[in-house]
C-alpha positions in Angstrom: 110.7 93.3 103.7 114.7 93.6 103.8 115.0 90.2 104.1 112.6 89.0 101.5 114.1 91.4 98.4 117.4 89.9 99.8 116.3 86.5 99.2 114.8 87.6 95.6 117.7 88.5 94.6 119.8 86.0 96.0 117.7 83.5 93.3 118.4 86.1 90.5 115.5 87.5 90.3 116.0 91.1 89.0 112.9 92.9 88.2 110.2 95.0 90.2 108.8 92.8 93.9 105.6 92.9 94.4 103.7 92.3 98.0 100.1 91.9 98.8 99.3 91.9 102.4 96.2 90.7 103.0 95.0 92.3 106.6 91.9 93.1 108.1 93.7 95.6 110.1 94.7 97.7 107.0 91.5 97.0 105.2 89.9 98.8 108.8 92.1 102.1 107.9 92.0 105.1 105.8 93.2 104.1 102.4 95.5 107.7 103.0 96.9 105.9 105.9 97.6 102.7 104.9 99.2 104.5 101.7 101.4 106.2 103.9 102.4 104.1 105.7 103.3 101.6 102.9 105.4 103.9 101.5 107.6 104.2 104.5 108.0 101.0 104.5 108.9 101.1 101.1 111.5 104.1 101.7 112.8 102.2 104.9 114.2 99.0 102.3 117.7 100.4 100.5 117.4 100.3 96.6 120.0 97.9 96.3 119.7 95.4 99.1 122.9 93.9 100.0 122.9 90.1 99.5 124.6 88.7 102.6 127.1 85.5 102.1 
């Protein structure tokens, strides 16, 4: 996820990223659990992403 904010914005784009993952894995788990888990992976990608040269 890193890498993709990066990218966005490398190409200027500046306003709020969102992702759908569409998985029959996470669709199998409590929506609790999937929740968490998405929002360490949120919490895991620094605010401001440095854009490497």
């Amino acid at each position: 996820m890193a890498r993709f904010v990066e990218l966005s914005r490398r190409a200027g784009y500046q306003c709020l990223i969102e992702v759908e993952v569409l998985s029959d894995h996470w669709w199998s788990q409590p929506p609790e659990q999937v929740a968490q888990a998405a929002a360490a992976a949120l919490a895991a990608i620094p605010e401001s992403t440095p854009i490497a040269g």
